[in-house]
N, C-alpha and C positions, 0 to 999 in steps of 0.2 A: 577550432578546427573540428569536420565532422566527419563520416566517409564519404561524402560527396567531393571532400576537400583534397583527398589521397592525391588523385590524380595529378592533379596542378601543385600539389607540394612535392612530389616523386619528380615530376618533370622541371620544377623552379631548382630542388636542389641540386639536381644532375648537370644544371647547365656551371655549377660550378665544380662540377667533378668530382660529388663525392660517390658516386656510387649506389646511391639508393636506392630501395622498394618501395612499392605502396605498405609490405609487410612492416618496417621502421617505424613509418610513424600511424599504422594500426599500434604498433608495442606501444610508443612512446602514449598514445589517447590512451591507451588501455590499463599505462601504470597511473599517468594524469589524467584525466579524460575534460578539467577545463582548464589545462596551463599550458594547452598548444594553439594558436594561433593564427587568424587568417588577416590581413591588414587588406583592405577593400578601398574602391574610388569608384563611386558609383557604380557600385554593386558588384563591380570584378575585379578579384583576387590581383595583387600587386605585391605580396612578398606576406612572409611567417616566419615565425619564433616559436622557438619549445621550451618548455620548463617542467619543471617538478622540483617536488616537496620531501624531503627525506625528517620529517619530524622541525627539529631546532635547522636545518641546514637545507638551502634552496640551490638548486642550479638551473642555469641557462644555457636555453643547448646550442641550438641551431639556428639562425637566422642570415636571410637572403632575401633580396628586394628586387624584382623586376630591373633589370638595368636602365632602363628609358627612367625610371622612378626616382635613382639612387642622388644622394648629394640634396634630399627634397625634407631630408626630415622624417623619412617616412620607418629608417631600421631607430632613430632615437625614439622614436613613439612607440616602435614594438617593444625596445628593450624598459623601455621606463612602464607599459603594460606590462610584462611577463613580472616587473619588478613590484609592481602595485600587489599584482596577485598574490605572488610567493610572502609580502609583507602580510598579508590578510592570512595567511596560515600561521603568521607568530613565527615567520624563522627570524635567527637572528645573525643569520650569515648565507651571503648567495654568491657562489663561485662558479666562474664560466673561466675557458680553454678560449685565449687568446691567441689571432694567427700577430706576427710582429707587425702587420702595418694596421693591423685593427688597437692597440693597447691604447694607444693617443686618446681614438674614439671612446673605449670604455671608460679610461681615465676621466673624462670629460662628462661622464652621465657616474661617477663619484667612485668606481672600482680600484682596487689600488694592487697593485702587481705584487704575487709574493712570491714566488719562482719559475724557474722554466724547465719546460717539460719536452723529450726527443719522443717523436713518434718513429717509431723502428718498425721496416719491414722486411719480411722475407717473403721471397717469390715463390719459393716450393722447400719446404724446411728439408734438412738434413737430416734423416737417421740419429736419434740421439740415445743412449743408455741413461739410468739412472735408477737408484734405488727405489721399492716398490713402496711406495704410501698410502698411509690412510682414506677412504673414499668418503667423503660427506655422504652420509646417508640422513635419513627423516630423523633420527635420533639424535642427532647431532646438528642440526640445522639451528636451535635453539643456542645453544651455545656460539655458533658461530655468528647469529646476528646479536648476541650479547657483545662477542667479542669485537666485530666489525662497529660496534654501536661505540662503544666505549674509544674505541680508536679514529674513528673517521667523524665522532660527534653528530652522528644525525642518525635517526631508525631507518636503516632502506633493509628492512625486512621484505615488500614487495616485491622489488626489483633481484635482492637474493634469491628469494625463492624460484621466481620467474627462469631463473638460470640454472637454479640447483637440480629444479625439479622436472629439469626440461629434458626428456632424452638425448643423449648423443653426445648432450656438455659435461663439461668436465668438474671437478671440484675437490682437492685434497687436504687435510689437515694436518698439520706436525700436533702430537698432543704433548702435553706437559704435565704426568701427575693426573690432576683430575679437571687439567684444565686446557686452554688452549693455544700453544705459542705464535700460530700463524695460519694463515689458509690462502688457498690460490684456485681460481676459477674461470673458465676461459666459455666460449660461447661459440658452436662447433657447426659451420654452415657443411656443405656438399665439397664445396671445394678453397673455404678459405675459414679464418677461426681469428677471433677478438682476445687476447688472453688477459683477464682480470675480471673484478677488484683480484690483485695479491696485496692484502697485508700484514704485517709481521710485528713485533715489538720493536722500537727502537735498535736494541743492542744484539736481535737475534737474525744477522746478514745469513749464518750458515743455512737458518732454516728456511730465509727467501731461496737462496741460490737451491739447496734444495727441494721444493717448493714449483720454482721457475721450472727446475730440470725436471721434475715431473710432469708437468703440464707438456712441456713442450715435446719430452718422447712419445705425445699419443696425439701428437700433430704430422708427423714425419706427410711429407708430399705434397701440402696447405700451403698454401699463403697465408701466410700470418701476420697480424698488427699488434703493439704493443707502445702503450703511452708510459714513459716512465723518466721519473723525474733526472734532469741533469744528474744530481748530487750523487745519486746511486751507484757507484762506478764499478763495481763489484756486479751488480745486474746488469750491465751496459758491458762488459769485458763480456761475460758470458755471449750476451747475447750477439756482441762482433766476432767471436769465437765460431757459431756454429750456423753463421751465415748472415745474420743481420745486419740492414744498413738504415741510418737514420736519412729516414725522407725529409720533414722537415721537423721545425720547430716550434713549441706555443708555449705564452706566457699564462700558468694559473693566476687567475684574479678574485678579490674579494672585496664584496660591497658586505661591510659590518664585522665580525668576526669573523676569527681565521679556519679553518677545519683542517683535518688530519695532516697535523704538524708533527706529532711525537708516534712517528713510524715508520715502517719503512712500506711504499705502497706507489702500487700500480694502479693507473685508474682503469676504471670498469668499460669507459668509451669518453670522446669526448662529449658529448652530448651528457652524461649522466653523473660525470665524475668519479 
């Protein structure tokens, strides 16, 4: 995929209703610039895939196939490409956001389901209070991709930065001593905001809800989205609390090993995990 490509990937993925820009997957070329993808039939554009490389840990983002197309072969060819590429960078685990009538289909090209995850949204958030915390500044950025590295088992050093360092977005940290218990970061458009990666320690829930509740008081009036695992129900009470409803559902998948299993964590989008 190159900028010639925007156009026709902005409009292929819209017709399934996710809402896209040409801006999305400028980000997405610009964190990968050869793990996005254009699937062609003499010469013209029939559907694409996105990926990227987080060090040891691959994800698969997006994919959508011309409807006249579909049923032909042509999303198992992107996804077994995006899967060639991400192998060629040495990861040794590639997890994509499963919608429920697609998991069959992943299962089938060797991904194995390891939980499911509620996408929750609010229409215009509600006025929320909470205690004031720590801000990720450039001093601190280091430590937080240690700590997110250690936890989610892949480097997305990029992709943090990309958001820490972005005006407008958000980004807070609980510290511990001389170290880090949790952090949460959200990605803050004109009138709607993406909230994550949040990740935490396993056994430290107070510091997510924490964490969440900051994030989300400097959302007040946003539509906001928010991908977070079933299991979590302590983040999912909050967030039916102060107005969120879970639109739908997706199953995380993994071809090889597993990633950020021992935490507690919100993904970043689907596309990126």
């Amino acid at each position: 995929m190159r900028a010639r490509d925007f156009p026709f990937a902005t409009e292929l993925a819209n017709t399934m209703h996710w809402n896209m820009a040409t801006e999305d997957f400028e980000f997405m070329t610009s964190l990968e610039p050869d793990g996005c993808f254009v699937a062609l039939q003499n010469s013209r554009p029939i559907g694409l895939a996105t990926s990227i490389s987080f060090g040891k840990v691959g994800w698969f983002g997006n994919l959508v196939v011309k409807e006249k197309y579909r049923n032909k072969g042509v999303g198992s060819f992107l996804v077994k490409h995006a899967v060639n590429y991400l192998q060629s960078k040495e990861v040794n685990a590639i997890g994509l956001y499963a919608y429920p009538h697609l998991v069959e289909f992943y299962s089938g090209l060797g991904f194995e389901r390891d939980e499911d995850f509620s996408v929750f949204h609010a229409e215009s958030l509600s006025t929320l209070t909470s205690e004031a915390l720590s801000i990720v500044g450039t001093h601190q950025i280091a430590a937080v991709e240690a700590f997110d590295n250690c936890c989610f088992g892949g480097d997305r050093k990029r992709l943090l930065e990309s958001i820490i360092l972005e005006k407008g977005n958000l980004c807070y940290y609980v510290p511990e001593g001389d170290e880090i218990a949790g952090y949460a970061a959200a990605t803050v458009y004109e009138k709607m905001a993406w909230v994550g990666p949040l990740i935490c320690r396993k056994s430290d829930v107070d510091a997510a809800v924490l964490l969440l509740k900051g994030v989300l008081a400097n959302l007040t009036g946003k539509s906001v989205y928010i991908v977070l695992p079933k299991k979590e129900t302590d983040l999912a009470h909050l967030l039916l609390h102060v107005g969120f409803k879970e639109d739908f559902c997706v199953s995380r998948m993994f071809l090889g090993k597993v990633a950020s299993k021992n935490c507690i964590y919100i993904a970043e989008s689907l596309e990126r995990g």
